[in-house]
C-alpha positions in Angstrom: -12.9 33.2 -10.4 -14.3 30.5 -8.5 -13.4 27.9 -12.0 -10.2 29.2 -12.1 -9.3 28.4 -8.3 -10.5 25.1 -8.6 -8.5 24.4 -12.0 -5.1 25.9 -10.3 -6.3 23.1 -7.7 -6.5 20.6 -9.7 -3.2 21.1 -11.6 -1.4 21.4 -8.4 -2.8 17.7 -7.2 -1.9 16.4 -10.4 1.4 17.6 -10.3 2.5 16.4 -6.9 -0.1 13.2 -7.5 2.1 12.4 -10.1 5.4 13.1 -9.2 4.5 11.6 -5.6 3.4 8.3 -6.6 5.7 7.5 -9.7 8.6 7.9 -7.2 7.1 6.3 -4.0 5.8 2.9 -6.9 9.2 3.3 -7.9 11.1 2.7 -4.6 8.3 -0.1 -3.6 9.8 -1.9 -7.0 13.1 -1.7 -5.4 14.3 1.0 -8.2 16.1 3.6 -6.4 16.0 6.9 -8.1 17.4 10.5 -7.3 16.3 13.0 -9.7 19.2 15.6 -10.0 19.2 19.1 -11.1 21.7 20.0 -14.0 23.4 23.1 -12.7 26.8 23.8 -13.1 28.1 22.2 -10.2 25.8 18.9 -10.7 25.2 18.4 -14.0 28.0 15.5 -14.4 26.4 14.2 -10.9 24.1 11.0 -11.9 21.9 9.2 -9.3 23.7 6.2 -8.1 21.2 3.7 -9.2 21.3 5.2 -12.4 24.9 4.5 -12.8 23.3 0.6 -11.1 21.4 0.3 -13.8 23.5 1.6 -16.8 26.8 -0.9 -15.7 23.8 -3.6 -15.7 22.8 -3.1 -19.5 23.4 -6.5 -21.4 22.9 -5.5 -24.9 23.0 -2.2 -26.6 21.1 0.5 -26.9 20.9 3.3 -29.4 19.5 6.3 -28.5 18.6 8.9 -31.4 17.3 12.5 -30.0 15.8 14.5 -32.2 16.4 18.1 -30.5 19.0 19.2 -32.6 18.1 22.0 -35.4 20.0 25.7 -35.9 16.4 27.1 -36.3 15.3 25.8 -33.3 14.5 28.6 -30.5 17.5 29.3 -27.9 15.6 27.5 -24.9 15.4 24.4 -27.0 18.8 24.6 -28.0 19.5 24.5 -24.1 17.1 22.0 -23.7 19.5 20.1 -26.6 22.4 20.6 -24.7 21.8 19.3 -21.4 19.9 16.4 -22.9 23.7 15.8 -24.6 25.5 16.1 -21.9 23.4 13.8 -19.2 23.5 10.9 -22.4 27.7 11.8 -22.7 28.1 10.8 -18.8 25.5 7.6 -19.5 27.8 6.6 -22.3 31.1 6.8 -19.7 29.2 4.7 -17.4 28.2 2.3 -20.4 29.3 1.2 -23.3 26.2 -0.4 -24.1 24.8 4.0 -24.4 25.1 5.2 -27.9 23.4 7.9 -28.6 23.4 10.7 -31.3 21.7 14.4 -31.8 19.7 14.5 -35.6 18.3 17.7 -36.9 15.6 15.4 -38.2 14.5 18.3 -41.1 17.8 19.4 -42.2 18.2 19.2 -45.6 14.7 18.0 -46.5 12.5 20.1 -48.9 8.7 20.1 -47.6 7.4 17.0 -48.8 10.3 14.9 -47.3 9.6 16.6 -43.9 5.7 16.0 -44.2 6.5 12.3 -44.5 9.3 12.2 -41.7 6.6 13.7 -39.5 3.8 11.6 -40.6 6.4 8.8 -38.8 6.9 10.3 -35.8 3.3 10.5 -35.1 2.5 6.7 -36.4 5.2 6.0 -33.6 4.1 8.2 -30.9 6.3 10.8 -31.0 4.8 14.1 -32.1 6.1 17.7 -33.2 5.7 20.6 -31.8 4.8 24.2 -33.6 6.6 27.1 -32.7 5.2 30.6 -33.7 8.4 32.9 -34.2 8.6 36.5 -34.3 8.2 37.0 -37.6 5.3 35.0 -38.2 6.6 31.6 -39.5 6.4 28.7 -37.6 9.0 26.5 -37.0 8.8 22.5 -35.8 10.4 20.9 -33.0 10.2 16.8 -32.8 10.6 17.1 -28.7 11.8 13.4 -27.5 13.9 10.7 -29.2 13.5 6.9 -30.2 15.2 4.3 -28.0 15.9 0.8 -29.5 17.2 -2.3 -27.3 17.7 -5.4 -30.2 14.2 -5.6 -32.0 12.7 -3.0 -29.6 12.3 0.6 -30.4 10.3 3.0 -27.7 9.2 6.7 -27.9 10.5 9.1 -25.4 8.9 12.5 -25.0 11.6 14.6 -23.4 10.0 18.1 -23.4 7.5 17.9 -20.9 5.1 20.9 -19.6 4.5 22.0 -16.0 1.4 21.2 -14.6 1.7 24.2 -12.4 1.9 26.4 -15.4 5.9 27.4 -14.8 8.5 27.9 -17.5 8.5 24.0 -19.5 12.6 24.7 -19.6 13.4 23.7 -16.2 10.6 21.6 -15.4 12.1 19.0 -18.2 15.3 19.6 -17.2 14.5 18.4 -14.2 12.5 15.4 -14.8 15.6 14.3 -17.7 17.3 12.0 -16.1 14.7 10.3 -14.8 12.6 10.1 -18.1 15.8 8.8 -19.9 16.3 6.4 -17.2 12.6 5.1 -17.3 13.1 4.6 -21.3 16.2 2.5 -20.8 14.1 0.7 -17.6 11.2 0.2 -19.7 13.0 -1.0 -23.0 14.6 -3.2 -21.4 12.3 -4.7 -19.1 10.5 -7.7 -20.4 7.7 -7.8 -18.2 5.9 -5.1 -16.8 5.4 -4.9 -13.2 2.0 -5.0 -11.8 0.5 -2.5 -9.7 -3.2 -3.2 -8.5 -5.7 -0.6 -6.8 -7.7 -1.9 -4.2 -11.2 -1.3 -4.5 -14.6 -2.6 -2.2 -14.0 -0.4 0.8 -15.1 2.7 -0.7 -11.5 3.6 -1.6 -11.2 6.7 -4.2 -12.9 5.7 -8.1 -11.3 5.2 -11.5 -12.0 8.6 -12.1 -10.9 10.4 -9.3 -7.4 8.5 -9.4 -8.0 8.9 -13.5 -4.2 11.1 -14.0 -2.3 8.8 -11.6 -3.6 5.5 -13.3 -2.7 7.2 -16.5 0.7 8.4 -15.6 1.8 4.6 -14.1 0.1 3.0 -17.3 3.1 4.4 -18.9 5.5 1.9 -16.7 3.3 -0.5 -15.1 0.1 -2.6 -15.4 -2.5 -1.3 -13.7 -5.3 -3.4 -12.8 -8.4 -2.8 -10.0 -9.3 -5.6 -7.8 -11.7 -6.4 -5.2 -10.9 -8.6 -2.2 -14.7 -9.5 -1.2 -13.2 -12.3 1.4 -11.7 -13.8 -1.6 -8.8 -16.1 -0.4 -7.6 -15.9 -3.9 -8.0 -12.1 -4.8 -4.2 -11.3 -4.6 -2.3 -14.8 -4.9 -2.2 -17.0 -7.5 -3.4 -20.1 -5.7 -4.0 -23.7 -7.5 -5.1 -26.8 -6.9 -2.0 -29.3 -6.0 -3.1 -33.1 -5.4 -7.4 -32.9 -6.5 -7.5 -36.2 -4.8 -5.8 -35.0 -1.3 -7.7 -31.6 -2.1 -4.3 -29.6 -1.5 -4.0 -26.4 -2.5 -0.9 -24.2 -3.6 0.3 -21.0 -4.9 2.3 -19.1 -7.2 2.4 -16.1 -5.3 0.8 -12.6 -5.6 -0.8 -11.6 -8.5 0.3 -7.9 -8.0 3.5 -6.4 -7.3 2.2 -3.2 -5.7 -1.5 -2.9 -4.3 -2.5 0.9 -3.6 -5.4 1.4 -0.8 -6.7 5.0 -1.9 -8.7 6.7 1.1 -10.5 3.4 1.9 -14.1 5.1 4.1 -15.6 1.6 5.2 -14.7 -1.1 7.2 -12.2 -4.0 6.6 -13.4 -7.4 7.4 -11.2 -10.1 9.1 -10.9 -11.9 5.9 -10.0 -9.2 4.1 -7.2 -7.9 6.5 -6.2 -11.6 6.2 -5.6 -11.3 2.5 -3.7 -7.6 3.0 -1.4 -9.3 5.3 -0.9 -12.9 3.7 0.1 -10.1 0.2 2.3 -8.6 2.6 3.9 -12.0 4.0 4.3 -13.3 0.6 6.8 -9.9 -0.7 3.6 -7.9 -1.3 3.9 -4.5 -1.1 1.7 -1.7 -0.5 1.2 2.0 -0.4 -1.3 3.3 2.2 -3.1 6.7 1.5 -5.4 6.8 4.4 -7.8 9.3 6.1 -8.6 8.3 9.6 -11.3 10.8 10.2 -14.4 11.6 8.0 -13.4 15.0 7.7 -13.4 16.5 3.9 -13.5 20.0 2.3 -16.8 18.6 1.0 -18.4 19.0 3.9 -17.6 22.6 4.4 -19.6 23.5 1.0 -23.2 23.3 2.0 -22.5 24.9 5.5 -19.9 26.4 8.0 -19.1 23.7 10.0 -19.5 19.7 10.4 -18.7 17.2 13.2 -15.7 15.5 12.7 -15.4 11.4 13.7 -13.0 8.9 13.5 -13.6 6.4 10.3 -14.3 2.7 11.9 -11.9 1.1 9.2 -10.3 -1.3 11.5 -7.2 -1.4 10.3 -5.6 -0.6 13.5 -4.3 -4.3 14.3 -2.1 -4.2 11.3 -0.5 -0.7 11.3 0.4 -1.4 14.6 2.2 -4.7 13.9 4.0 -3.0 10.8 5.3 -0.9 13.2 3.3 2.6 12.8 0.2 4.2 14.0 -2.1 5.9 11.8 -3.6 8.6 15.0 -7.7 9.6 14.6 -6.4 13.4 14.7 -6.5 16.3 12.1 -3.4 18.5 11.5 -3.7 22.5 11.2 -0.2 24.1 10.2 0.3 28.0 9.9 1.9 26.6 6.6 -1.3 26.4 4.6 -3.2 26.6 1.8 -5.9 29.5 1.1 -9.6 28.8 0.2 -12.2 31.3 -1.7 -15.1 32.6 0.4 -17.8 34.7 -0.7 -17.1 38.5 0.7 -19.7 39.9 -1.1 -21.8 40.7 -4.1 -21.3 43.5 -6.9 -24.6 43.6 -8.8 -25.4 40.0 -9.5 -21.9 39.0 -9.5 -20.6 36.8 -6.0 -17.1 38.1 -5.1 -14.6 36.1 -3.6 -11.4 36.6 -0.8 -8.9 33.8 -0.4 -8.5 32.7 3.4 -5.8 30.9 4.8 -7.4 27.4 6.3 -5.5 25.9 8.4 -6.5 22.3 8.1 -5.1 22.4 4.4 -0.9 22.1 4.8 1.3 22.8 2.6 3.9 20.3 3.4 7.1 21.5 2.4 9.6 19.4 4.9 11.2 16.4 3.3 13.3 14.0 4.1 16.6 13.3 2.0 15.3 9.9 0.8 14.8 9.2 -3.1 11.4 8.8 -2.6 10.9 12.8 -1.7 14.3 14.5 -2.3 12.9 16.8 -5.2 9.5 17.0 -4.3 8.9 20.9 -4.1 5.3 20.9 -2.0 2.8 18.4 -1.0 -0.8 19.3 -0.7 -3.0 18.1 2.2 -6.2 18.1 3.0 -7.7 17.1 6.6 -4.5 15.1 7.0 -3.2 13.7 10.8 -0.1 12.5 12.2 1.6 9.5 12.2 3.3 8.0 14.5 6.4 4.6 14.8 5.5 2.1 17.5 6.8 -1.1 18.8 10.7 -2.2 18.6 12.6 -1.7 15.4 13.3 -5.5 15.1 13.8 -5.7 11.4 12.0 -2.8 10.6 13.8 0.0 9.3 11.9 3.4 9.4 12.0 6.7 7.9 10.2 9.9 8.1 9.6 11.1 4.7 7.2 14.5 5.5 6.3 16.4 8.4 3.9 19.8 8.7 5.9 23.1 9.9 7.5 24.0 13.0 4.1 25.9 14.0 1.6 23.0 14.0 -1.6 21.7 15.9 -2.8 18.5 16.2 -6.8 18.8 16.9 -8.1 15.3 18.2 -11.5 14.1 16.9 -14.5 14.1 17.9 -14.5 17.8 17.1 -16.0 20.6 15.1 -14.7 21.9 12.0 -15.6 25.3 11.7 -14.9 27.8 9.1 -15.0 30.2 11.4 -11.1 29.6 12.4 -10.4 31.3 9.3 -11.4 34.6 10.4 -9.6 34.3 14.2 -6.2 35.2 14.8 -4.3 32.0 15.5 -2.7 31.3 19.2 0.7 30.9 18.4 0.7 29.2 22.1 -1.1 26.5 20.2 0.6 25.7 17.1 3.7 24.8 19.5 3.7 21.0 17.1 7.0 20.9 15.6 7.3 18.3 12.5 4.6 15.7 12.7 5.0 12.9 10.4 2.9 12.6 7.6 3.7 10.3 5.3 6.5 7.7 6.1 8.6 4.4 4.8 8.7 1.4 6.7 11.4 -1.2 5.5 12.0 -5.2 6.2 11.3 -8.4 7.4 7.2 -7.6 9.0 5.4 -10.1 10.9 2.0 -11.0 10.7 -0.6 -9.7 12.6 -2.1 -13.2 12.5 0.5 -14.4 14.0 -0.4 -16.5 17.4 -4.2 -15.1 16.9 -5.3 -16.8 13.6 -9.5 -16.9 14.2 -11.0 -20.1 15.0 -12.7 -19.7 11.5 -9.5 -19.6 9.6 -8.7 -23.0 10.5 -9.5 -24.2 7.2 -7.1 -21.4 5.4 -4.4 -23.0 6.8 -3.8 -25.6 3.4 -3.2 -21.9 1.7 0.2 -21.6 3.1 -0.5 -19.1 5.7 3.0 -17.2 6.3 4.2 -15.5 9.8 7.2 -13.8 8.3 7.6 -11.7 5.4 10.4 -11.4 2.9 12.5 -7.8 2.5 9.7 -5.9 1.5 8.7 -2.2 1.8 4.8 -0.1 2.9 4.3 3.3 2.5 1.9 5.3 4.8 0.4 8.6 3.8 -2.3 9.8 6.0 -4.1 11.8 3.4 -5.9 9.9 0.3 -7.1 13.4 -1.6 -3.5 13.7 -2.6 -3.9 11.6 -5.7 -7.6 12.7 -6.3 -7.8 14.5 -9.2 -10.3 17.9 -8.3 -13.2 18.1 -10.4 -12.4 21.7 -13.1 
């Protein structure tokens, strides 16, 4: 039992780890994207930066999905279906769209089909058995093949639900936006590059193993270390050797991801964070303030929970947010398995609602979140906006429930809150921010105060002012850790 509650855990953070931080990298590239739901009275209703994107197509692109087969069970047929009908309303927004639905088998005899499968999977595209009631199997071939002048890209369309729900409306919902990613991707000749930051203990290659897979698909995904590197994330050269001038590129990295970072930040490397940032740099922040982890809670029932030194303060707070030392409990929560008991030799188990573990279900209406079912948190705290709005433009993307309660720290996380009956008097909270977008023109925290020490950093082109660019603050890392099965 105990395997099976930390496998359902681990496919509900891969889930929302996924869905989370393909949308959130998404916005932070400037591609704003609304997943719809095809029901009867949307289904003809696209995302308006798909429609952006389709009037924007220079060249053609044929599109031919492979869904279509009258032996084909009746939820793939559906499947078919709406996958025809989304690519019918990208072909009135674009006459660069052509599309067409092939039975792929129909037909062929069985060594025909054997060699028009044995090219699907030599291009990445791979059939699916279907037992039927009568024994036989029958084949699906569950995407389509995209092709943009000498280009031609595999698109699985059928997806499963890492939750374990019905695969029918979880790839009906993710359609559009897999068919708009093809197109994106096809048509993009360089990848973006999106870089985790590593050297301050953030999370490891394996614990962020299914996100760094899942963006691989779209991005280039690199890990870097700063190490008081001037150069780690700018492309900086050498302009006049004899005048030893320096100059630069730009960034190296489109996107740089600080995972649940547990040690300090020197100067220097705050420095290079913020010169990325100055220089159209743009990052998403998954940060824990305190030390406080479900970890801690294995060996024994409670553990003394401290603020993490990380020094980062100085720069959420001139980006305009506060990341507060606090942990959240919300009534809204997840349940954990506790030993009740023993039958013979066997340990039995009883789930407990724990309060520090939300399950944040409040969104805001931004692309970013709009379709994102559930968000699971652990030992999260608030966030708060500070300072004038300037050119800062700032939006609450998820907040806990209406029955919340912040706990500051230093304090004692005890196990033993499980088993009291809350104080409604105390969950009073409404909607604390947890995870929020901060838009515009920043200014550095270096500005006026640049360290004695710097002075001979200044050749590198040190910037006060940033271009439009975007952050993203999420005070939970564990959300894109992948749980150990």
């Amino acid at each position: 039992m105990k395997n099976k509650v930390k496998y359902k855990r681990s496919a509900i953070i891969t889930l929302v780890s996924s869905i989370f931080i393909l949308i959130a990298l998404n916005i932070l590239f400037s591609f704003f994207y609304v997943r719809i739901d095809l029901t009867a009275e949307k289904r003809n209703s696209l995302a308006p930066s798909t429609i952006k994107l389709l009037k924007q197509l220079s060249d053609k692109i044929y599109i031919k999905v492979f869904l279509e087969g009258k032996n084909n069970p009746a939820d793939y047929q559906i499947f078919a279906q709406k996958t025809k009908e989304i690519l019918e309303e990208f072909s009135r927004h674009s006459s660069n769209i052509e599309f067409e639905m092939i039975d792929p088998i129909a037909g062929k005899d069985q060594e025909e089909i054997n060699a028009i499968f044995g090219e699907f999977y030599k291009k990445g595209l791979y059939p699916i058995p279907i037992s039927r009631e009568d024994y036989s199997t029958t084949w699906v071939v569950p995407g389509a093949f995209f092709t943009f002048r000498s280009k031609e890209y595999p698109v699985t369309l059928v997806v499963s639900d890492p939750s374990g729900q019905d695969w029918l409306d979880f790839s009906i919902q993710e359609l559009e936006y897999n068919l708009v990613s093809a197109i994106r991707n096809i048509t993009t000749m360089f990848a973006p590059k999106v870089a985790f930051l590593e050297g301050h203990g953030e999370l490891d290659r394996l614990s962020t193993s299914w996100v760094e897979w899942q963006l691989n698909r779209y991005y280039k995904v690199e890990r870097v270390t700063i190490n008081n590197r001037i150069n780690a994330l700018r492309d900086i050269y050498v302009k006049d050797s004899a005048e030893a001038t320096i100059g630069s590129y730009g960034n190296k990295y489109d996107v740089l991801i600080v995972a649940q970072p547990t040690q300090p930040f020197s100067d220097m490397d705050k420095y290079v964070l913020d010169q990325f940032i100055m220089n159209g740099g743009k990052i998403l922040w998954l940060i824990d303030m305190t030390d406080a982890s479900i970890d801690s809670l294995q060996s024994k029932n409670e553990f003394f929970a401290t603020e993490r030194p990380l020094r980062l303060n100085s720069l959420f707070f001139k980006y305009g947010v506060r990341m507060n030392a606090n942990l959240v409990q919300d009534l809204n929560c997840q349940a954990i398995p506790l030993q009740s008991g023993m039958i013979g030799n066997q340990p039995q188990y009883k789930m407990w609602a724990f309060p520090y573990m939300p399950i944040i279900v409040n969104f805001s209406s931004h692309p970013i979140v709009r379709n994102i079912q559930a968000l699971k948190f652990d030992f999260g705290g608030t966030i708060d906006f500070v300072g004038a709005q300037g050119d800062l433009r700032k939006t609450v993307l998820a907040t806990t429930s209406e029955k919340t309660k912040v706990v500051p720290v230093p304090s004692i996380v005890t196990l033993n809150v499980i088993k009291t009956q809350p104080n409604l008097q105390e969950f009073s909270r409404m909607y604390e921010p947890v995870a929020v977008l901060v838009e515009g023109i920043f200014t550095s925290a270096f500005k006026g105060i640049l360290p004695v020490e710097f002075d001979t950093i200044k050749e590198f082109n040190f910037k006060t002012e940033s271009r439009e660019t975007r952050q993203i603050f999420v005070s939970d890392g564990d959300i894109i850790r992948i749980a150990s099965i």
